[in-house]
C-alpha positions as CSV (number, residue, x, y, z in Angstrom):
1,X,-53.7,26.8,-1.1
2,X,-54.0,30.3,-1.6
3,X,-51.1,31.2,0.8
4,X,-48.4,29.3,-1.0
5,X,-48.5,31.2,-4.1
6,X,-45.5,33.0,-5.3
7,X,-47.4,36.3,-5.8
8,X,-47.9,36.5,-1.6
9,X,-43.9,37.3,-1.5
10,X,-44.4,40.7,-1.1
11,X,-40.7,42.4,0.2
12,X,-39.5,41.2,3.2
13,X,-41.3,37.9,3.4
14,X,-39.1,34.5,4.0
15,X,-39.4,32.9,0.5
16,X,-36.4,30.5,0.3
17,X,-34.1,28.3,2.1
18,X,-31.1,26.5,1.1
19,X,-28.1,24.5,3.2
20,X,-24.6,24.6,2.7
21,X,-23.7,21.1,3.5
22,X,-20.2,19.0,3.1
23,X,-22.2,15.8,1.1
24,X,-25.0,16.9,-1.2
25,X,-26.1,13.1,-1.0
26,X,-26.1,12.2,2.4
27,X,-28.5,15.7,2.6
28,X,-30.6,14.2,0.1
29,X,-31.2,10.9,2.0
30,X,-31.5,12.7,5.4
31,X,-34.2,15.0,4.2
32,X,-35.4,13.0,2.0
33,X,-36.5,10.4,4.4
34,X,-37.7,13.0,7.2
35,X,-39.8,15.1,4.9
36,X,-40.3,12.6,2.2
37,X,-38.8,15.4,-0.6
38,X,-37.2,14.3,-3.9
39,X,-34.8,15.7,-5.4
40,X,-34.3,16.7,-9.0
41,X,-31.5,14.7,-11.0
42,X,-29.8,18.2,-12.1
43,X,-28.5,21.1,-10.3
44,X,-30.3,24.5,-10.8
45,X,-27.9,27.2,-12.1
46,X,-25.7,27.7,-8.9
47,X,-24.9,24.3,-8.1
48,X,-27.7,23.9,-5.7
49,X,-30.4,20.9,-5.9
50,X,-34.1,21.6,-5.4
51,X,-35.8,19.6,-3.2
52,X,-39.3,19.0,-4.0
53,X,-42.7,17.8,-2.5
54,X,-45.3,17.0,-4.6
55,X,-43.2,18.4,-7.6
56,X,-43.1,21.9,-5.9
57,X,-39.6,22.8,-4.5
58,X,-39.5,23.5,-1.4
59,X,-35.8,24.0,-0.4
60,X,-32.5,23.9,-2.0
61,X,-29.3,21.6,-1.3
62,X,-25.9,23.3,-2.0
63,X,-22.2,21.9,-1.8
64,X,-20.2,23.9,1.1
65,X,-17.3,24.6,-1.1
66,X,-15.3,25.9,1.9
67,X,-14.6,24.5,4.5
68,X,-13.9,27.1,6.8
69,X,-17.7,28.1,6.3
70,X,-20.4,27.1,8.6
71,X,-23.1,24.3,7.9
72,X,-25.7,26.2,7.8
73,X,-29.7,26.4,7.1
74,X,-30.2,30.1,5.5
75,X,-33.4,31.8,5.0
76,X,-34.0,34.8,2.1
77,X,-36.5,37.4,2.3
78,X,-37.8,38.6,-1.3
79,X,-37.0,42.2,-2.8
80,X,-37.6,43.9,-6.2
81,X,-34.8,45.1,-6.1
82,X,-31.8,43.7,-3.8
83,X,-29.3,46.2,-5.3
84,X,-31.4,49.1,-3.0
85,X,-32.0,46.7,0.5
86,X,-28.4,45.9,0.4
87,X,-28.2,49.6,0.4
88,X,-30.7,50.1,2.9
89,X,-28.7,47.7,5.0
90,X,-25.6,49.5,5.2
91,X,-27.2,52.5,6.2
92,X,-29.1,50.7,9.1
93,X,-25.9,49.2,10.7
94,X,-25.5,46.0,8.8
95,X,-23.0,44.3,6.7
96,X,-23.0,43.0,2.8
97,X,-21.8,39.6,3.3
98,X,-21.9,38.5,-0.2
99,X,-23.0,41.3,-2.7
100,X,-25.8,40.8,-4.9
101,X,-25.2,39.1,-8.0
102,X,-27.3,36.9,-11.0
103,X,-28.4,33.0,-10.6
104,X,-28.9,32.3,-14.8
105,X,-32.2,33.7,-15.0
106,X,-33.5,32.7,-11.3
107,X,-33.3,35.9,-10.0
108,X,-30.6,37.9,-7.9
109,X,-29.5,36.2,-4.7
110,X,-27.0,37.7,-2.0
111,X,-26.5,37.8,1.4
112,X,-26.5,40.2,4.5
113,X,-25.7,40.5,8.2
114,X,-27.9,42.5,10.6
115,X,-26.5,44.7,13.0
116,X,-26.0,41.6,15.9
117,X,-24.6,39.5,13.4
118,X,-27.7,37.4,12.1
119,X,-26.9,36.0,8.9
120,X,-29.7,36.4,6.0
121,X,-30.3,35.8,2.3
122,X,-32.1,38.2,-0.3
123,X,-33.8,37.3,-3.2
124,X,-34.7,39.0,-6.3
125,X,-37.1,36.8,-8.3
126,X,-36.7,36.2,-11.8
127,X,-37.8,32.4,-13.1
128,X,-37.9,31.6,-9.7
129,X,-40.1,33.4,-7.6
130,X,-39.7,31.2,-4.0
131,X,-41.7,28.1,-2.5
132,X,-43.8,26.4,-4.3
133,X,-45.6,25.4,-1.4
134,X,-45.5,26.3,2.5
135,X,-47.1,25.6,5.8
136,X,-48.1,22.8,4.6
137,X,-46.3,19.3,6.9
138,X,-42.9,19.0,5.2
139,X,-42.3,22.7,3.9
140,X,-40.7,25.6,4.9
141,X,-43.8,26.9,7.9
142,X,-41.8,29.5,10.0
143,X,-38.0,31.3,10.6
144,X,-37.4,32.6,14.3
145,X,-34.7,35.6,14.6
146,X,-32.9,34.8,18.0
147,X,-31.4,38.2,19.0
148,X,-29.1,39.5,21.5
149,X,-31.5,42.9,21.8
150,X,-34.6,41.7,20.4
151,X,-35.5,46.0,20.2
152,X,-33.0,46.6,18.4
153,X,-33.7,43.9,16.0
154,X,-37.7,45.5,15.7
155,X,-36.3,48.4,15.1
156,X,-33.9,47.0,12.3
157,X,-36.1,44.6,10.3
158,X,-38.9,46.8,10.8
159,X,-36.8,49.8,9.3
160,X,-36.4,47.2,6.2
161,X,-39.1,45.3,5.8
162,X,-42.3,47.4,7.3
163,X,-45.2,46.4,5.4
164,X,-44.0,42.7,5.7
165,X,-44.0,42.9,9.4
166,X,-46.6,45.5,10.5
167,X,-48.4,46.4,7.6
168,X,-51.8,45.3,6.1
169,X,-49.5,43.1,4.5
170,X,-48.0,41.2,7.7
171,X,-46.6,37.6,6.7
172,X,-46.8,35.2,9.5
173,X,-43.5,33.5,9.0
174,X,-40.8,35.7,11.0
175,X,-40.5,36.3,14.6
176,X,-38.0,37.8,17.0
177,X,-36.9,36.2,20.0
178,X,-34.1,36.7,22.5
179,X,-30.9,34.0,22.3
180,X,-31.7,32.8,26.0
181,X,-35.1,31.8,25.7
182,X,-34.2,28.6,24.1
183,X,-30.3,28.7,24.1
184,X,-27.0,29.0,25.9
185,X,-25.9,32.8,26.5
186,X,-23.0,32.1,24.4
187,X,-24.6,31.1,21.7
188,X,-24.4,34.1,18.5
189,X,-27.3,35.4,17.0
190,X,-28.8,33.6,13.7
191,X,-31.8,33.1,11.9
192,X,-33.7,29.6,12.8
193,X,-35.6,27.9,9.8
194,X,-38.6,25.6,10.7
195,X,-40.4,22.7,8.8
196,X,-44.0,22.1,9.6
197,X,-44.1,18.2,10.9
198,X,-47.4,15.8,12.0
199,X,-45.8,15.0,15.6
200,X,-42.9,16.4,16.8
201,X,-41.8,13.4,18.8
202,X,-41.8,11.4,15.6
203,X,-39.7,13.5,13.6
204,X,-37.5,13.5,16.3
205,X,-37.4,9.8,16.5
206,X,-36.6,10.2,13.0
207,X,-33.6,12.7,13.0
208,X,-32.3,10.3,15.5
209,X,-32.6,7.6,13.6
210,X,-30.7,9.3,10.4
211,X,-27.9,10.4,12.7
212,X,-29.1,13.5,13.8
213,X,-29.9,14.8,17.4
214,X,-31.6,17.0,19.6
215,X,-30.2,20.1,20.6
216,X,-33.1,22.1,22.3
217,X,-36.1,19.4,23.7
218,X,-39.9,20.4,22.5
219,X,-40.7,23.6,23.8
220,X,-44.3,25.8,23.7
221,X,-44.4,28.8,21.6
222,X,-46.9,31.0,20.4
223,X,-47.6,29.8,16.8
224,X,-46.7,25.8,17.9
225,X,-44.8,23.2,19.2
226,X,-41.3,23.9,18.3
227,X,-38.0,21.6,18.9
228,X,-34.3,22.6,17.7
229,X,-32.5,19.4,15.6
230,X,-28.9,19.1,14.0
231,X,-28.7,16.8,10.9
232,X,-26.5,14.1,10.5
233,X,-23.6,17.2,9.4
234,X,-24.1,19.4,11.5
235,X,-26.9,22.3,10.0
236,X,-29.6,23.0,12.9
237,X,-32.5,23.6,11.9
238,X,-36.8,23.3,14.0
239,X,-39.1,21.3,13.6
240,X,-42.8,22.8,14.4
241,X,-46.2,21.3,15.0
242,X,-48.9,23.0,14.4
């Protein structure tokens, strides 16, 4: 489809995920069976492995090296140029969490922290430009921003990314939300990555099944049928019906 080419990653659109997980392999066989990926035999410069679907990749896998460090799910928006928005970020209030720095000839990853503490990736393409497919059932379909101050958070991501998320340009992959709408007050700010399933109370009977569980129960929203799953190692991440 149209939609899922590369060239549609304009700055500021979602057009990567990865997790840091503690076993590569039991990742592989998780996902693998909920989303029916493959994986390739090789790691990517990085140390990551590309999940695929179709023979498009979808997602990354990487080893959490530390383990001090969070098992995480971690979107990245595209740039031309991640040198000047991790610049741009600074001056807006947030933080440089790793700095931006070569993949081989991928591109130019790093990451950043918004000013509420929302962890996020850039991406500069080079060889890799992003998804090879999305929106489709078992791909990458949406990632929800839960925020303490979801104005403040306009105000921020809208400051970097304005075409992306008002402009003629507008990607429908990124929303704003506020923490309590679907979780404990306690709970920090972060970015949520969602996979498009068939029927949410399958692929829940599925993550269950694989050692996984529920953490928020199948909830409306207004671009699906959303519910919030950890893994069998701990990485949350939503599943969405469309």
């Amino acid at each position: 489809m149209a939609e899922n080419r590369a060239s549609t990653y304009t700055e500021g659109v979602p057009c990567w995920v990865d997790a840091q997980l503690p076993d590569v392999e039991a990742g592989k066989r998780f996902y693998g069976e909920l989303f029916g990926w493959t994986f390739d035999r090789e790691a990517a410069p990085g140390g990551s492995v590309w999940a695929r679907l179709d023979g498009a990749p979808v997602a990354a896998l990487a080893h959490k090296t530390d383990g001090r460090l969070p098992t995480v799910w971690t979107v990245y928006f595209a740039t031309p140029d991640a040198e000047a928005l991790a610049g741009r970020i600074r001056a807006a209030g947030g933080q440089i969490v790793a700095l931006p720095h070569p993949v081989d000839s991928l591109g130019t990853a790093g990451l950043a922290a918004d000013p509420d503490g929302a962890v996020f990736g850039l991406w500069q393409p080079g060889d890799h430009t992003g998804f090879g497919r999305r929106h489709e059932v078992g791909t990458f379909a949406w990632a929800q921003l839960y925020a303490r101050d979801t104005g403040a958070a306009n105000a921020f991501y809208g400051g970097l990314f304005h075409d992306a998320l008002f402009g003629r340009d507008a990607d429908p992959d990124f929303g704003r939300a506020s923490v309590s709408d679907a979780f404990p007050p306690e709970m920090p700010p972060h970015f949520l990555v969602h996979f498009r399933v068939a029927d949410t109370e399958a692929a829940l009977g599925t993550v269950g099944r694989l050692g996984g569980r529920v953490q928020v129960p199948p909830f409306e929203t207004s671009y699906g049928t959303v519910a919030v799953v950890v893994d069998n190692q701990g990485a949350s991440f939503a599943v969405l019906q469309r």
